[in-house]
N, C-alpha and C positions, 0 to 999 in steps of 0.2 A: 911454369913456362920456361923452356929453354932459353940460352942466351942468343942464338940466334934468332928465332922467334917471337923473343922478348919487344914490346914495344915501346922503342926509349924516349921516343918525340914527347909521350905521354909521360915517361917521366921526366922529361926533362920541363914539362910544362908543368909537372907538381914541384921540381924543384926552383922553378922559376916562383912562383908563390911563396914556397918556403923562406927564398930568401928575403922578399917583400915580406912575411911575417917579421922575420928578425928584424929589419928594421922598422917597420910597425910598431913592434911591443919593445924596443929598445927607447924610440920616441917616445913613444907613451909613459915608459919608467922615467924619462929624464924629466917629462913636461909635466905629466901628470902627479904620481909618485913622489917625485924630487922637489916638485912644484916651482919647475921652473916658467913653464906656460901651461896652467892651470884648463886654459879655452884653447887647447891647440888644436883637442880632437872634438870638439865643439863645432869646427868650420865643416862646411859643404864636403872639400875636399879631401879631406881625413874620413870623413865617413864614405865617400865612395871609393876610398882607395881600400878601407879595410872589407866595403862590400867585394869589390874584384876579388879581393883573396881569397874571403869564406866560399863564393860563389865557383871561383874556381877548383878548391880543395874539394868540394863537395860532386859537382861534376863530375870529376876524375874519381871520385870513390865512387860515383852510380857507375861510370864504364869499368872501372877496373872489377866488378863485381864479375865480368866475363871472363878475365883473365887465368886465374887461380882458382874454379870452384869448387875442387878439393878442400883447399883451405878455407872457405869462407865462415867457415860454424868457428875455426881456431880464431880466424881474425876478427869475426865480432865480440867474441868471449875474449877474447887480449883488449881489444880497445874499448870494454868497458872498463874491463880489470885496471888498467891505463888511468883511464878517466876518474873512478873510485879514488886511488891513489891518488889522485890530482885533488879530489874533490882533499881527502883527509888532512892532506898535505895544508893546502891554503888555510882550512880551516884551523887549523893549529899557528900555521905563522901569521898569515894576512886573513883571519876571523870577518873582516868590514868587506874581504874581498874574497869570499870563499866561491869557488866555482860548484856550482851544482848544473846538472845534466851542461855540461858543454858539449862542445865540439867532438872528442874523441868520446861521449856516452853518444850523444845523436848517430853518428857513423857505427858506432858497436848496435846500436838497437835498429838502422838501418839495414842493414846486412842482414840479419837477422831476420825482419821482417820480409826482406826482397826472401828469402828462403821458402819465408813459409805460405808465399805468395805466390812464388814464379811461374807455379804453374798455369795460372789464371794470367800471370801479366803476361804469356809470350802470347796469350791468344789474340792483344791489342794492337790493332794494324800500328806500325812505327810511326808514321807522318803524323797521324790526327790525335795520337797517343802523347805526341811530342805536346804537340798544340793546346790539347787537352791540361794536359799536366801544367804548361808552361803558365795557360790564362789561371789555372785554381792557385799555385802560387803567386802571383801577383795579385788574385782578391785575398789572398789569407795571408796576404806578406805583413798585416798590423794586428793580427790576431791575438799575438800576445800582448796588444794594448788595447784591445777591446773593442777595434774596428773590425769589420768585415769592406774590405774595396780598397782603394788606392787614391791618391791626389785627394781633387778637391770632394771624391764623392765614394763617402765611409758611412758605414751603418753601423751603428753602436749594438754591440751582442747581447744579449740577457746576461744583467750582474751575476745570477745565481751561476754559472758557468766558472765563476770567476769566486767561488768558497774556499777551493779545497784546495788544499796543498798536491793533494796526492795528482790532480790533475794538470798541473805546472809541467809535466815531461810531454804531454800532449800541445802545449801552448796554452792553455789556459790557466795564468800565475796567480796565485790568491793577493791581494792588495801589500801585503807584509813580504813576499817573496823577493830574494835579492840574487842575486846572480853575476858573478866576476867574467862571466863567459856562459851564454845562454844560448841553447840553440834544438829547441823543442822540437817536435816530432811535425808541427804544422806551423810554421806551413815549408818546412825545410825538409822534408821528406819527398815532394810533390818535384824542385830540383833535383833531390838524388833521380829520383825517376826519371827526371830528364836527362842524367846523364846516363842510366841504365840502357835506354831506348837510344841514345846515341851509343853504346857499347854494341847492341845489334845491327847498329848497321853499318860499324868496322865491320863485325864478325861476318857480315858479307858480303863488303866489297874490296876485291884483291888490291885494288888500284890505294883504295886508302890505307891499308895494312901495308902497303909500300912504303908509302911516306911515315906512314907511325914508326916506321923501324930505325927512320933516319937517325942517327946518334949527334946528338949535342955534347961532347964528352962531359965536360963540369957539371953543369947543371943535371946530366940523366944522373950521374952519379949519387949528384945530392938527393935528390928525388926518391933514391931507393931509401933513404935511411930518415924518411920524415917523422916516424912516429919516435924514432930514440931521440931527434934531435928538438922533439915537441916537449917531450919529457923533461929531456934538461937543459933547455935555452936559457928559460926565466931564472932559477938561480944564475946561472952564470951573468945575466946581462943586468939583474940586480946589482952580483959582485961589484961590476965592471961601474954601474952607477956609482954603488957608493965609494968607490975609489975615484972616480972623479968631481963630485961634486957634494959630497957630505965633509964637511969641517968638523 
């Protein structure tokens, strides 16, 4: 996408997140990690603050699936490649905290499926497809803990679902499975969708592609470099930890 063409509202609304991630996972090394406040991400509001961010990260990788779809076979194959790296990485330093299928494999194996899908998903009228998507995410949002539904009213899935390792990138995690960053195929695929079906209906209306293009200078800027600066946060805000509060 040209730069004039380019739509920067969107990125400035991934770099908006972004920089909530930084201090997110900067928190979390100091409280957690450092153990300075052990129960910090324990509370209500830790946990909704880190839902807005995945929620929003996710969103804008189902629309930005519109943007570039030349590259989309390069970009799912980098952000496994990415995530692999990440995975090997912790496992060798932080073993207790090794990430398997995160964030950046979810979004590589998302992309990847929207491909080999699309043809069948543009057939999905937009509104009901929204609807659609939005209600199967929210019953499959406990999936990787063995409910099916939400609140007070969960159905418990067949254990056998729940053996195999190999089934873990689907949501269904064997008992023994750990994860420093999880984010399986269900029911987090069902939001990429929903932000896909929101990328079609920029792509047809002139009046919102207006305002997407609005520029936020700082923040679109950040926005563009999210995956380098995913990459290398955690050491650096490590660093930064143990220089201030390791004796």
């Amino acid at each position: 996408m040209t730069e004039d063409r380019r739509y920067h509202l969107i990125d400035a609304l991934r770099g908006l997140a972004l920089v909530n991630m930084l201090a997110y996972h900067f928190l979390f090394d100091v409280n957690v990690v450092c153990g300075r406040d052990p129960q910090f991400f324990l509370r209500p509001a830790a946990h909704i603050w880190q839902q807005c961010i995945c929620w929003t990260f996710i969103l804008i990788a189902g629309m930005s699936y519109h943007f570039g779809k030349r590259n989309n076979l390069r970009r799912g194959l980098l952000l496994n490649a990415c995530g692999l790296i990440i995975t090997l990485v912790t496992l060798l330093v932080v073993p207790e905290e090794t990430v398997r299928f995160g964030i950046l494999n979810f979004m590589g194996c998302a992309i990847l499926l929207t491909m080999a899908l699309e043809k069948g998903l543009r057939k999905v009228p937009v509104v009901p497809g929204l609807a659609v998507c939005f209600a199967l995410f929210l019953l499959l949002k406990n999936v990787d803990g063995g409910y099916l539904g939400f609140g007070p009213f969960l159905y418990r899935l067949p254990a056998w679902l729940y053996r195999y390792r190999v089934l873990a990138p689907l949501g269904f995690p064997d008992p023994l499975f750990r994860s420093g960053d999880y984010f399986p195929m269900l029911p987090w695929y069902l939001l990429f969708l929903c932000g896909w079906l929101l990328g079609r209906i920029l792509e047809r209306d002139k009046r919102l592609q207006r305002i997407a293009r609005i520029k936020i200078p700082l923040l679109s800027a950040i926005g563009r470099k999210t995956i380098w600066v995913y990459m290398l946060h955690q050491p650096i805000l490590m660093g930064i930890c143990m220089l201030l509060f390791e004796r």
